[in-house]
C-alpha positions as CSV (number, residue, x, y, z in Angstrom):
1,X,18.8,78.2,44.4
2,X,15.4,76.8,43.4
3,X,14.6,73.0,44.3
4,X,14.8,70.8,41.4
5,X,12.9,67.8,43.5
6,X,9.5,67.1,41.4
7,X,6.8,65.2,43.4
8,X,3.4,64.7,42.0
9,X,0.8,62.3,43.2
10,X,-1.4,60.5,40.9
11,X,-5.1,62.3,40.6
12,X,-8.0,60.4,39.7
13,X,-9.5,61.9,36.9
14,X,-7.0,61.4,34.1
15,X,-5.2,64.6,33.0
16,X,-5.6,63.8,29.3
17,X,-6.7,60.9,26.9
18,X,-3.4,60.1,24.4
19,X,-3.5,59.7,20.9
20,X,-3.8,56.0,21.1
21,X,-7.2,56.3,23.5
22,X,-5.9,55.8,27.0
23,X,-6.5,57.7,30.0
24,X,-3.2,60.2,30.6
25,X,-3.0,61.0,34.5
26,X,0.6,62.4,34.7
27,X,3.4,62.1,36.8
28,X,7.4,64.2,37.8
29,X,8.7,65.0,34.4
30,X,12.2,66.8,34.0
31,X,13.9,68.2,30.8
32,X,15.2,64.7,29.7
33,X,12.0,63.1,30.6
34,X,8.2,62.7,31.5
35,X,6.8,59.6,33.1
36,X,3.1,59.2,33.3
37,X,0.2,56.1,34.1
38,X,-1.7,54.7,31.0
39,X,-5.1,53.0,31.6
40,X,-7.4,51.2,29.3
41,X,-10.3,50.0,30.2
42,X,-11.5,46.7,29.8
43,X,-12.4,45.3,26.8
44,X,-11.4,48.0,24.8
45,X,-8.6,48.1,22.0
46,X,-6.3,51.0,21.2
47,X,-5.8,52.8,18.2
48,X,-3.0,51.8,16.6
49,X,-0.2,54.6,16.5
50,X,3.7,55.6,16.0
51,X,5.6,58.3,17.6
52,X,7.5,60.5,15.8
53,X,10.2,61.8,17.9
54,X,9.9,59.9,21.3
55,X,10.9,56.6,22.9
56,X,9.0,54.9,25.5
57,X,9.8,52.3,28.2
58,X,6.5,51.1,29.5
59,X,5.9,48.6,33.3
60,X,2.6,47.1,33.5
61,X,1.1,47.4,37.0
62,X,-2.3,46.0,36.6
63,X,-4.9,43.7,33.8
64,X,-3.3,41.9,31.0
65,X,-3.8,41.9,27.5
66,X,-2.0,42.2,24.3
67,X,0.5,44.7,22.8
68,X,1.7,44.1,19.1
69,X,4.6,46.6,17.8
70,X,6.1,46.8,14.4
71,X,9.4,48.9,13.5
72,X,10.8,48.4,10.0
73,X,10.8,44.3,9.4
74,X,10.8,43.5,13.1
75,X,6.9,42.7,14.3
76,X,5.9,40.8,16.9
77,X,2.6,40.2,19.4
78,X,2.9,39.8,23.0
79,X,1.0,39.1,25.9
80,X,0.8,42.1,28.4
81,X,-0.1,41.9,32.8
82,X,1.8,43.2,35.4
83,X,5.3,42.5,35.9
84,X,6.1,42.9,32.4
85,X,8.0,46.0,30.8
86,X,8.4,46.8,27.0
87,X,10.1,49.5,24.9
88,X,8.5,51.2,22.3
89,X,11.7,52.6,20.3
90,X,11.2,55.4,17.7
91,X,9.0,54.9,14.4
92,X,7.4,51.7,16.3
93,X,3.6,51.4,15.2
94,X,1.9,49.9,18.4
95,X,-1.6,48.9,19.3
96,X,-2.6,47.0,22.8
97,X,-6.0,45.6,24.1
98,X,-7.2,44.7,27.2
99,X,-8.8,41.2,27.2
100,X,-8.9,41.0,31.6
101,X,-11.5,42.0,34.1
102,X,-10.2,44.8,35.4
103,X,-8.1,48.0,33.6
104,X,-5.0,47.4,32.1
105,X,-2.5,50.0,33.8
106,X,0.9,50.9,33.0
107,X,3.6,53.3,34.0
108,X,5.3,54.7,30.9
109,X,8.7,57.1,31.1
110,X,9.1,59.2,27.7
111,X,12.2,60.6,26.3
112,X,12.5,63.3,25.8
113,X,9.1,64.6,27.9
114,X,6.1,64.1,25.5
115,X,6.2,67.3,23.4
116,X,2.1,67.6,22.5
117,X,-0.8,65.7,21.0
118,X,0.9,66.1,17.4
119,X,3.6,63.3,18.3
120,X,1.8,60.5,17.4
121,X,0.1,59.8,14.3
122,X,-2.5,56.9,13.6
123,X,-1.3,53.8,11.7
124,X,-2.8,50.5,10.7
125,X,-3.3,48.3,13.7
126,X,-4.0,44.6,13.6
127,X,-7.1,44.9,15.5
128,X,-10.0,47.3,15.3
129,X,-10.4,50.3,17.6
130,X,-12.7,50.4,20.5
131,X,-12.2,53.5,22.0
């Protein structure tokens, strides 16, 4: 019987940069779903994306910041530091700065597991891209 328990440490270099700009360093992912740790330096400003396929649920651990989202009529800014959690639903366009002194971090679970670069595409954001 092979042993379905995952454990994977976080590295320090990042394992990718996403579509959106952020540092990528991975974490356990199964079948249903892949969590990893976003980071963004500061001052810097995403680009503004939307994911075709995948649904996010994001936990901020460190910096702060803002997020803005838009899905269909529904459009809102927030501000962003740790303790706060957000869900980035299906066909939401999203961008997010960080305005603090140190990185803005999150932990973000995808489902299903991120399938590949080509999931996101770029959209208009509300602020212009830094990275």
């Amino acid at each position: 019987m092979p042993n379905d328990f995952i454990t994977r440490h976080l590295g320090e270099p990042p394992d990718a940069i996403a579509p959106d700009g952020s540092e990528v360093r991975l974490l356990a992912a199964t079948q249903r779903g892949s969590m990893a740790q976003f980071s963004l330096p500061t001052g810097r400003i995403s680009v503004a994306v939307c994911h075709r396929t995948v649904e996010e649920l994001w936990y901020f651990t460190s910096g702060s910041g803002k997020l803005w989202r838009k899905l269909n009529s529904a459009e809102e800014t927030i501000d962003i530091h740790p303790g706060v959690s957000i869900s980035i639903p299906v066909g939401t366009h999203f961008q997010f700065r960080c305005d603090g002194p140190v990185s803005l971090q999150a932990i973000g679970v995808t489902m299903p597991p991120w399938p590949g670069m080509n999931e996101a595409f770029v959209v208009a954001g509300i602020w212009k891209t830094s990275v």
